[in-house]
C-alpha positions as a Python dict, from the first residue, in 0.01 Angstrom:
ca = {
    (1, 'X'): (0, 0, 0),
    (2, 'X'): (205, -343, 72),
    (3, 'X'): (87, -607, -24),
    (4, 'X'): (148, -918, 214),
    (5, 'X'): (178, -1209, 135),
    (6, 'X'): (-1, -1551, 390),
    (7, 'X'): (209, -1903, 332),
    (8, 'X'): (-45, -2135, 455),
    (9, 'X'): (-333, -1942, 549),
    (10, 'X'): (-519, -2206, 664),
    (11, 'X'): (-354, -2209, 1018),
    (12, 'X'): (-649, -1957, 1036),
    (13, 'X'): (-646, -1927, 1388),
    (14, 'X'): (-283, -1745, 1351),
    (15, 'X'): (-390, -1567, 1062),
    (16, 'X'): (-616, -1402, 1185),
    (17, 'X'): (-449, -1337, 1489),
    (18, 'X'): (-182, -1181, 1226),
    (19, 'X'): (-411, -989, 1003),
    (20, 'X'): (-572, -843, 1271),
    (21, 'X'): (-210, -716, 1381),
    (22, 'X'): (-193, -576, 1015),
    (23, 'X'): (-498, -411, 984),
    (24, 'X'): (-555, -226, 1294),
    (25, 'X'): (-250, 0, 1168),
    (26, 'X'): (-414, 288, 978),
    (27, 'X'): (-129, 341, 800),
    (28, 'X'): (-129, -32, 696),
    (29, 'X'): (-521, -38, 677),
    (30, 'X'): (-560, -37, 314),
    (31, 'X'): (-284, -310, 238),
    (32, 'X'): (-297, -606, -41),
    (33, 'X'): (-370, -902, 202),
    (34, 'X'): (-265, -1241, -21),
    (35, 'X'): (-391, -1553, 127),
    (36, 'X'): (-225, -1880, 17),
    (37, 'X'): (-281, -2250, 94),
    (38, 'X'): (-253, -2600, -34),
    (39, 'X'): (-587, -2665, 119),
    (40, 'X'): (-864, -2505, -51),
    (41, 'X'): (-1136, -2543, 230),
    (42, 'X'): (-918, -2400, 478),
    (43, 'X'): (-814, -2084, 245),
    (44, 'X'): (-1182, -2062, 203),
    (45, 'X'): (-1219, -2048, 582),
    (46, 'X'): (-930, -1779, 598),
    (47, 'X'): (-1043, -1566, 311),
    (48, 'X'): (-1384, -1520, 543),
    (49, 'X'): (-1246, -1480, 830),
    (50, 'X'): (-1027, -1172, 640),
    (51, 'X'): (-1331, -995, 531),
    (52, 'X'): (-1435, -1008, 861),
    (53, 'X'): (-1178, -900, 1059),
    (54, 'X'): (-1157, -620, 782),
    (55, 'X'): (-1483, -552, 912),
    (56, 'X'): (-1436, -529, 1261),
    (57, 'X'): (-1209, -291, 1259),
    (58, 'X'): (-1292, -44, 986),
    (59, 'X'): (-1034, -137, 777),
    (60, 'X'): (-1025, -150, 384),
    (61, 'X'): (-778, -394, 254),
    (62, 'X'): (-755, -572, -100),
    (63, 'X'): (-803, -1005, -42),
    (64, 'X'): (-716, -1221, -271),
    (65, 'X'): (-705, -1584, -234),
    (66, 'X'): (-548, -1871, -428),
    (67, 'X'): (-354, -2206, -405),
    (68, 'X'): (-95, -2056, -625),
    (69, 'X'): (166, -2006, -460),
    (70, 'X'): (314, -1780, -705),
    (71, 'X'): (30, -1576, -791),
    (72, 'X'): (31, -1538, -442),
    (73, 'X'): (379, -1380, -413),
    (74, 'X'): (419, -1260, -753),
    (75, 'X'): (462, -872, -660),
    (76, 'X'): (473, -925, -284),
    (77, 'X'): (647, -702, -37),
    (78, 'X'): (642, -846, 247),
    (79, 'X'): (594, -1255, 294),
    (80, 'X'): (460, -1444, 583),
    (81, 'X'): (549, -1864, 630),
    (82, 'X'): (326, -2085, 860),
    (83, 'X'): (315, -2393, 685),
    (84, 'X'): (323, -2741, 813),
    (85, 'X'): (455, -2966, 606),
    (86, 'X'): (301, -3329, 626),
    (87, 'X'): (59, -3153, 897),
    (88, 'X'): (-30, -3365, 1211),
    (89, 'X'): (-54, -3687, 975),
    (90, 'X'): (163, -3817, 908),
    (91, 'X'): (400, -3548, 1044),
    (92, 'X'): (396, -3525, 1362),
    (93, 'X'): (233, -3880, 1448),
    (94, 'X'): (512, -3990, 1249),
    (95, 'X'): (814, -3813, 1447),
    (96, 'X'): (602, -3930, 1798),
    (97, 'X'): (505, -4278, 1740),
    (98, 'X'): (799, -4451, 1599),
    (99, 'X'): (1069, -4299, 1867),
    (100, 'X'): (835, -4417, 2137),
    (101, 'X'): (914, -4772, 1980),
    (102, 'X'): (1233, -4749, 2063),
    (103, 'X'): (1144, -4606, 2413),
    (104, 'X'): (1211, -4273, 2312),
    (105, 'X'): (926, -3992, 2477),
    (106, 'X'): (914, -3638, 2318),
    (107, 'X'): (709, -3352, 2438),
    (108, 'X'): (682, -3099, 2190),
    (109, 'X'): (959, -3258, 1886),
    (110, 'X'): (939, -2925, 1678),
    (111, 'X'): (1300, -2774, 1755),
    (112, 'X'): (1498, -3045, 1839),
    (113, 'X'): (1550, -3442, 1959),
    (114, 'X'): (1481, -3688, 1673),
    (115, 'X'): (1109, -3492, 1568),
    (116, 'X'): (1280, -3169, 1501),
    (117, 'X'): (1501, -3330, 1280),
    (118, 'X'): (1264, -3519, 1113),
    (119, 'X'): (1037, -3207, 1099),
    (120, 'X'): (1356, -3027, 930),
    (121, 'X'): (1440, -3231, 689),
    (122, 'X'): (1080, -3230, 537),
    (123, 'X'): (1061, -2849, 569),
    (124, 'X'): (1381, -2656, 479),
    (125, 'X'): (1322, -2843, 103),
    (126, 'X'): (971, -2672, 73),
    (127, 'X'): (1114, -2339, 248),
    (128, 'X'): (1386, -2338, 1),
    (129, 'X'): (1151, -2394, -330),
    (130, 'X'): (958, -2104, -162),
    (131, 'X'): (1261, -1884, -203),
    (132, 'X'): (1321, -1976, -499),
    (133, 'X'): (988, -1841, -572),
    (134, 'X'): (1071, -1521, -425),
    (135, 'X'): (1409, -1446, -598),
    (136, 'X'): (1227, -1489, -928),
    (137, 'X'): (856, -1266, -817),
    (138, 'X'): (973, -1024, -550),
    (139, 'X'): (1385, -1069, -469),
    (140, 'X'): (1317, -757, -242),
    (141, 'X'): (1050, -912, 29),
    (142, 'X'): (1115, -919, 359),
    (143, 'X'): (1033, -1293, 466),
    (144, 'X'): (918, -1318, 784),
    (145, 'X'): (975, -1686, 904),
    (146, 'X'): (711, -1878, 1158),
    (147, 'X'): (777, -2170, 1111),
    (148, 'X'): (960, -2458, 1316),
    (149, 'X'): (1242, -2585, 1389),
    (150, 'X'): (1371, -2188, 1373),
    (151, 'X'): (1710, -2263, 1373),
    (152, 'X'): (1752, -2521, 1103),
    (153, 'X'): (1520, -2355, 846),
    (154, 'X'): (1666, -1965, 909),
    (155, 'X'): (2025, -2129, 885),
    (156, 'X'): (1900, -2343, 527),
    (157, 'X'): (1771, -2038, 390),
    (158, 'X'): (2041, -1789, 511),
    (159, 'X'): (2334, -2041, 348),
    (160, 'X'): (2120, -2156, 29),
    (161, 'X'): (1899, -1829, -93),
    (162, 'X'): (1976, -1464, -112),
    (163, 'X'): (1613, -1373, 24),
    (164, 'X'): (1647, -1101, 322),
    (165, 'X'): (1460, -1332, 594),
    (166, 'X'): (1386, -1276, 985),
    (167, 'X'): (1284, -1585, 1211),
    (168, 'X'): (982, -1480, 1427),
    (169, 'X'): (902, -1646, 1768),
    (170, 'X'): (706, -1575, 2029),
    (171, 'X'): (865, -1714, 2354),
    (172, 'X'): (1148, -1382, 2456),
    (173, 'X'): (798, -1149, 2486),
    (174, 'X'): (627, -1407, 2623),
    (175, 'X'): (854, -1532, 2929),
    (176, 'X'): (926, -1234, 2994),
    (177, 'X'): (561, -1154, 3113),
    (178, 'X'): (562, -1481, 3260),
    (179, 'X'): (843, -1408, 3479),
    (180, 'X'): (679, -1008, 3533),
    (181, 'X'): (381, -1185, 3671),
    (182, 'X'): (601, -1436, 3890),
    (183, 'X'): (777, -1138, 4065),
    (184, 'X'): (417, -916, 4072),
    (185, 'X'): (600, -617, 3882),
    (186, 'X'): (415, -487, 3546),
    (187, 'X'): (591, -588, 3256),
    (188, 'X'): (586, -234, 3135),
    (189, 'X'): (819, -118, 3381),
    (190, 'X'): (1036, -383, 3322),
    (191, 'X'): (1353, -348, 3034),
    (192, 'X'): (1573, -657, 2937),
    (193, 'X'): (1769, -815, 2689),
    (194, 'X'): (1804, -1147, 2573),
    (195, 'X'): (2033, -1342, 2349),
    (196, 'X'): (2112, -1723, 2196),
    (197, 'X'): (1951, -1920, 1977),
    (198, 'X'): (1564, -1955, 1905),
    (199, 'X'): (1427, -2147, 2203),
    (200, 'X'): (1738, -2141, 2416),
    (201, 'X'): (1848, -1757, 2435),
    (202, 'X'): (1845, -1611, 2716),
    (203, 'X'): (1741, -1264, 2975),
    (204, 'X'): (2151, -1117, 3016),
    (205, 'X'): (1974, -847, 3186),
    (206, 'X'): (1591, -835, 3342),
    (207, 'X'): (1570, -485, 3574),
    (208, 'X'): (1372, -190, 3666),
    (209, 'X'): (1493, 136, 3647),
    (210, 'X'): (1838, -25, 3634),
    (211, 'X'): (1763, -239, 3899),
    (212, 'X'): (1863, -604, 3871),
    (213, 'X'): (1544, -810, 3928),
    (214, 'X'): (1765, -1177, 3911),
    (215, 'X'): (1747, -1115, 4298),
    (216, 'X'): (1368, -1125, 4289),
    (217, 'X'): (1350, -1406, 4022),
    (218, 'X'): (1547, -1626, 4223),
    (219, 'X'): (1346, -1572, 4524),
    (220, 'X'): (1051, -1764, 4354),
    (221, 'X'): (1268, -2039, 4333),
    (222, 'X'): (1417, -2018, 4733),
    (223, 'X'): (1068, -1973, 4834),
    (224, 'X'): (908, -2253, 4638),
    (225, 'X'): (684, -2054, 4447),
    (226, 'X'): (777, -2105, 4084),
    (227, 'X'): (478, -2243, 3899),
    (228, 'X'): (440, -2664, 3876),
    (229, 'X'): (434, -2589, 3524),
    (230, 'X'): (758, -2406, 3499),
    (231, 'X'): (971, -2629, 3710),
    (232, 'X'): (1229, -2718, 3448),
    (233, 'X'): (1318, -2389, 3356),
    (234, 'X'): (1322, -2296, 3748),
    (235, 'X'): (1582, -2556, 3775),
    (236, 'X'): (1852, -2428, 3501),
    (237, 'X'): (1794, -2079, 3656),
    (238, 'X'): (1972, -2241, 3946),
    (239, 'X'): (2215, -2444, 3737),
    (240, 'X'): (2330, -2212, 3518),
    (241, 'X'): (2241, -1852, 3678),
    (242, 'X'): (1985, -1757, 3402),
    (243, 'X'): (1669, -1769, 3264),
    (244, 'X'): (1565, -1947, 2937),
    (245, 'X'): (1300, -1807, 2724),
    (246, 'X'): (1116, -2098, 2591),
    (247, 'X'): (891, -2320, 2818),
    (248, 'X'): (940, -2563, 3055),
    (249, 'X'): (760, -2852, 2831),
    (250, 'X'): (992, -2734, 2519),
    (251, 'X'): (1314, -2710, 2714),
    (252, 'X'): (1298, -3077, 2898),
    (253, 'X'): (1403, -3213, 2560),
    (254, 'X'): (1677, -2973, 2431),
    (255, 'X'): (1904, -3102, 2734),
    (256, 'X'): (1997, -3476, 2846),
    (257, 'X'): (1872, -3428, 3197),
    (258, 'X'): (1494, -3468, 3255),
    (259, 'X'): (1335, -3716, 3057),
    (260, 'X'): (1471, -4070, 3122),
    (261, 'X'): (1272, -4350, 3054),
    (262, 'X'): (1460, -4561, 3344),
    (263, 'X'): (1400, -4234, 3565),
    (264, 'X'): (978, -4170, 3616),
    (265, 'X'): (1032, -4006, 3934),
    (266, 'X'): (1198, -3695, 3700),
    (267, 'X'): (953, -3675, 3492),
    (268, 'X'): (731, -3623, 3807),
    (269, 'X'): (910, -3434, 4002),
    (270, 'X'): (967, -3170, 3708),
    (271, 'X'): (609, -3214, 3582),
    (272, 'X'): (735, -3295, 3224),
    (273, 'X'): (412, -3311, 2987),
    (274, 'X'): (505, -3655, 2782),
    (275, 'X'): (301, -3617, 2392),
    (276, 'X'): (250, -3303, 2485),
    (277, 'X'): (240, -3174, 2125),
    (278, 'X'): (10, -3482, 2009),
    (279, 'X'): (-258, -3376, 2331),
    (280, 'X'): (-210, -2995, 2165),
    (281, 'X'): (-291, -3138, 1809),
    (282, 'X'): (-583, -3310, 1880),
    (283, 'X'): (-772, -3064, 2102),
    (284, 'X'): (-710, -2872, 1822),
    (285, 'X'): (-844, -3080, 1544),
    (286, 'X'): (-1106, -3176, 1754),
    (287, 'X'): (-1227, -2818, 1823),
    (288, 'X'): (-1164, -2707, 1462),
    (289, 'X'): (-1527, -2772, 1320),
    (290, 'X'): (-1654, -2553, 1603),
    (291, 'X'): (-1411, -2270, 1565),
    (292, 'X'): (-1460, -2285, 1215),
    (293, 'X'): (-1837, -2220, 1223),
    (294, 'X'): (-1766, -1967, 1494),
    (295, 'X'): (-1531, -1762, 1268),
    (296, 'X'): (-1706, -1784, 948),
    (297, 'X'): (-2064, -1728, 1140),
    (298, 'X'): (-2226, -1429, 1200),
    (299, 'X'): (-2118, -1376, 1568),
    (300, 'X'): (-1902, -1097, 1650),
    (301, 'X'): (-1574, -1130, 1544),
    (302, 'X'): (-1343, -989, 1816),
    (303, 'X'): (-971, -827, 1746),
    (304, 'X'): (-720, -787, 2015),
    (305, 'X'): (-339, -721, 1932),
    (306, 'X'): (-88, -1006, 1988),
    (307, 'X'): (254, -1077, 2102),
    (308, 'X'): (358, -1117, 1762),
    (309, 'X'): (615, -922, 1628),
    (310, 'X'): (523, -971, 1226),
    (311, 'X'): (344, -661, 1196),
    (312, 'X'): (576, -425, 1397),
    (313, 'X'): (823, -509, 1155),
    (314, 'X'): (612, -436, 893),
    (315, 'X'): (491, -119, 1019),
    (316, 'X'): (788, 12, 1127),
    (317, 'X'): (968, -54, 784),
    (318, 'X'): (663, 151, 601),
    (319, 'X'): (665, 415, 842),
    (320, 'X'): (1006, 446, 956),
    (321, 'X'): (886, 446, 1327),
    (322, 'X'): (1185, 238, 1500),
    (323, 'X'): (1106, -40, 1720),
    (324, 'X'): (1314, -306, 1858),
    (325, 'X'): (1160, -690, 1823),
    (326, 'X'): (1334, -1024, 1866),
    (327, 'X'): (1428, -1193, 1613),
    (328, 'X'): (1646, -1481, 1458),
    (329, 'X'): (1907, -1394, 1180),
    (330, 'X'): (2281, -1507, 1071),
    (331, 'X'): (2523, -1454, 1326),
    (332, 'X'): (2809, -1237, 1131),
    (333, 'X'): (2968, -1057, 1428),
    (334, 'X'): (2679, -1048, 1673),
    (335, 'X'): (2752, -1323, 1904),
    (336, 'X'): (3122, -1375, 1957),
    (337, 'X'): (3098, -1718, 2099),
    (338, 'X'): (2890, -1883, 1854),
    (339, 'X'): (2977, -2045, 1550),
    (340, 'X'): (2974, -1798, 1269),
    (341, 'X'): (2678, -1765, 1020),
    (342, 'X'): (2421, -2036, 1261),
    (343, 'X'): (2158, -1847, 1347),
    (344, 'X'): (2092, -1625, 1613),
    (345, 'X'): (1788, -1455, 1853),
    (346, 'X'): (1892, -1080, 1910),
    (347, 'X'): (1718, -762, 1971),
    (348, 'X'): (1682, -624, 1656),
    (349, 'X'): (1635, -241, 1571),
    (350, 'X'): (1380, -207, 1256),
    (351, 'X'): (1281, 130, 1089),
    (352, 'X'): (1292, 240, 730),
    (353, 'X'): (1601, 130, 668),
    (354, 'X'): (1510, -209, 699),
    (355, 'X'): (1606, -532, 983),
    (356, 'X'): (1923, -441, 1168),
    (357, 'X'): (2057, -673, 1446),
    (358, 'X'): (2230, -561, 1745),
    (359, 'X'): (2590, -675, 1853),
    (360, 'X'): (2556, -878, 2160),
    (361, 'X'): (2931, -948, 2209),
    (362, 'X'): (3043, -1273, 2424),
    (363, 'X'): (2761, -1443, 2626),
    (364, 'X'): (2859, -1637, 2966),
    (365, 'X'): (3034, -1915, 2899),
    (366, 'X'): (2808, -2195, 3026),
    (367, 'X'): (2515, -2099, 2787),
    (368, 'X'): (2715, -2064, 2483),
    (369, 'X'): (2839, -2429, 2598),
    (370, 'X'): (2476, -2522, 2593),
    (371, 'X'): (2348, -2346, 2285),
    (372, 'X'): (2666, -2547, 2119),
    (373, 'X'): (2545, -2904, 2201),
    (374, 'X'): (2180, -2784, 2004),
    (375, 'X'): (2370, -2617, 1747),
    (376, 'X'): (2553, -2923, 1663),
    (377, 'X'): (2252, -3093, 1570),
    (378, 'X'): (2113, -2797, 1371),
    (379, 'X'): (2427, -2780, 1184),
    (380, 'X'): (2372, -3127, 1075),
    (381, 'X'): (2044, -3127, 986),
    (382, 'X'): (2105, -2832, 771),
    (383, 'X'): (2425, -2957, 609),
    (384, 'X'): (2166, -3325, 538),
    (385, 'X'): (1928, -3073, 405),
    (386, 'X'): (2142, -2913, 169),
    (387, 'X'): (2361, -3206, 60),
    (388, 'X'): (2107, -3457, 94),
    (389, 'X'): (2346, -3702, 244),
    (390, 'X'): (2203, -3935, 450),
    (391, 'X'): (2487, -4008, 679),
    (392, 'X'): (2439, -3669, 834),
    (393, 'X'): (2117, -3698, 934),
    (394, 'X'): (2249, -4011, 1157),
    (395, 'X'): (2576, -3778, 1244),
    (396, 'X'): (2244, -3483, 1372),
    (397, 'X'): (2071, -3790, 1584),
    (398, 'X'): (2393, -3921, 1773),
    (399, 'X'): (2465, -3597, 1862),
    (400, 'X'): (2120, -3503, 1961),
    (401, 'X'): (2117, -3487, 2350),
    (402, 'X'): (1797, -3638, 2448),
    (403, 'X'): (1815, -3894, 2237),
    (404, 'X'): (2187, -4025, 2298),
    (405, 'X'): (2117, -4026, 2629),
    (406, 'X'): (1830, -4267, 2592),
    (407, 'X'): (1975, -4486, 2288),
    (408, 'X'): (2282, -4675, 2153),
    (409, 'X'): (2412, -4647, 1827),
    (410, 'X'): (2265, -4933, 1663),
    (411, 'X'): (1919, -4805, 1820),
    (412, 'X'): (1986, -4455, 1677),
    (413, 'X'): (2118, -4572, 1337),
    (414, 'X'): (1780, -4824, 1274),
    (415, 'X'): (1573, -4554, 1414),
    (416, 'X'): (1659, -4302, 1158),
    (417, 'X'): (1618, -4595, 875),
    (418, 'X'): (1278, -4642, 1052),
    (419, 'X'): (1163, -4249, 1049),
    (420, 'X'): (1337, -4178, 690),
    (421, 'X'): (1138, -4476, 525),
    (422, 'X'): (788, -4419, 724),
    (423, 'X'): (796, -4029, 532),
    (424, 'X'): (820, -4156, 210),
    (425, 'X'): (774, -3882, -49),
    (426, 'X'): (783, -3627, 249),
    (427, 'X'): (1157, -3614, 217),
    (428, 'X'): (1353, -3598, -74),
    (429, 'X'): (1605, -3889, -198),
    (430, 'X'): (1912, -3911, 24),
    (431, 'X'): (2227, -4036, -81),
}
């Protein structure tokens, strides 16, 4: 049996949402589940809430839990990553509070703008000592990577470890039903296939029965029916001729067009959710205590399969059933138009042989523009990361669309000085 391996377990919630995924697989039933965390009360929490999902579903799997992180992946064959690094405090208050000094608003700031380079650079460092880890206690694992901002950490670890890694999201599957639901057909009957970069690939083909449903998609829009919460993405559909996979709230700050502090009316009239990730966090933290004693109670613990694609791929690989997921790898020879090696979101075919991306070829021109003017930023951030020199990390925020459209130079510059002091020990010294 595998035995797989949970990088900050204590995002329990997804964990079990995860090991539920795992277990209900007969084949996968009797696996080595390793639960890891920095925070012992939360791994407690986890560990529970393993037995009992264990439970639920008549399953029989080994759990062990520990706040080494190499005990944890000392053997491991597969290895799951859904840490936080400097959680919601300082993190992400951090990366929400100090732009909005400047007069710089972020909705989600996990992927992109000046928070998903801040949330970068304190991540790829801890990615990479995981890695490390690996090469040393199980250079064969298949790393399945949660965590945000996709694109900069997949990139980091592609360029600066030889650990086989996939980048796991949920947003192709989950747009896609969106947009099933929109145009009333069951997403069942429904085949596409998207392509770009994580949180900005996307649908090159939506149909039924090799139908084009664009036609029907588009008729949302003409007949005003696209959902108040989905108006930005309803808007590039008409711009650019396609749709985006990742939301509305997420995709307002990848581009320079929607959130303008001298412009309220657009944030209005495209419903933009300002803090958005901050209201997320709290509700969160707030309802944690509750869903704590709820999970390690004695209620019924109920299982239902997710979106995610984590345990396909592992299933698949130990069965050699194929299957087809999403996922985000290095781009050698799958997208012609993209910069080689940055990392890409393709169908990928998995079986026993393993994680094998399919060749996409040359997307339209307008969204490989588009995907450029994020990748430049990534490519920064990444090249800081590695490097650690500072001046790139300025080079990743003047480039950053959102926020050169709100700020000048000098604002950008002290800004950085301002976010790169206020982490402290978070980041490492930059030179």
């Amino acid at each position: 049996m595998p035995k797989i391996t949970f990088i900050g377990a204590g995002s329990t919630v997804f964990a079990k949402n995860l090991m539920g995924d795992i277990l209900s697989f007969p084949e996968l039933a009797n696996s080595h589940i390793a639960l890891h965390d920095i925070d012992e009360t939360r791994l407690q929490t986890s560990e529970v809430v393993a037995h009992r999902v264990a439970e639920a579903i008549g399953a029989n799997p080994t759990i062990t839990a520990t706040t080494n992180r190499r005990e944890a992946l000392d053997g491991a064959d597969y290895a799951i990553s859904m840490i936080q690094v400097a959680g919601y405090k300082p993190g992400t208050v951090v990366d929400f509070e100090i732009p909005k000094k400047y007069g710089l608003r972020q909705t989600i700031a996990d992927t992109l703008g000046i928070g998903g380079i801040m949330r970068g650079l304190r991540t790829i460092p801890v990615l990479l000592d995981m890695c490390r880890d690996m090469e040393e206690l199980c250079p064969d694992v298949t790393f399945l990577q949660y965590v945000n901002p996709m694109v900069m950490n997949c990139w980091a670890i592609s360029r600066a470890s030889t650990i086989k890694t996939v980048g796991l999201c949920h947003s192709v599957q989950g747009t896609a039903g969106q947009l099933a639901d929109d145009i009333g057909i069951p997403i069942d009957e429904i085949n596409y296939v998207a392509a770009g970069i994580n949180h900005m690939a996307f649908y090159l083909k939506f149909e039924r029965n090799g139908e084009d449903l664009y036609p029907q998609i588009r008729k949302v829009l003409a007949d005003g029916r696209q959902p108040d919460w989905n108006r930005v993405r309803y808007e590039m559909l008409k711009r650019l001729g396609y749709f985006v996979t990742e939301s509305s709230e997420h995709f307002s700050e990848y581009t320079p067009y929607f959130i303008k502090r001298d412009r309220p009316d657009l944030i209005e009239e495209f419903n933009i959710p300002l803090d958005e990730y901050i209201r997320r966090c709290e509700v969160q933290i707030a309802n944690w205590e509750k869903q704590r004693s709820a999970l390690e109670g004695g209620a019924p613990i109920e299982v239902h399969r997710s979106m995610e694609y984590g345990s396909l791929i592992i299933h698949s690989q130990e069965t050699g059933i194929p299957r087809v997921v999403y996922g985000n790898v290095p781009n050698r020879g799958l997208i012609d138009n993209l910069p080689d090696g940055c990392c890409v979101e393709v169908p990928v075919l998995v079986d026993k042989s393993g994680l094998q991306p399919t060749h996409i070829g040359t997307l339209p021109p307008q969204l490989a523009a588009l995907m450029q003017t994020n990748l430049n930023v990534q490519s920064l951030v990444v090249e800081a990361a590695l490097t650690q020199k500072r001046e790139h990390i300025y080079h990743a925020a003047m480039l950053d669309p959102h926020t050169a459209a709100e700020l000048s130079l000098d604002q950008i510059w002290s800004l950085v000085d301002d976010l790169i002091e206020a982490h402290g020990s978070w980041l490492p010294e930059y030179h």
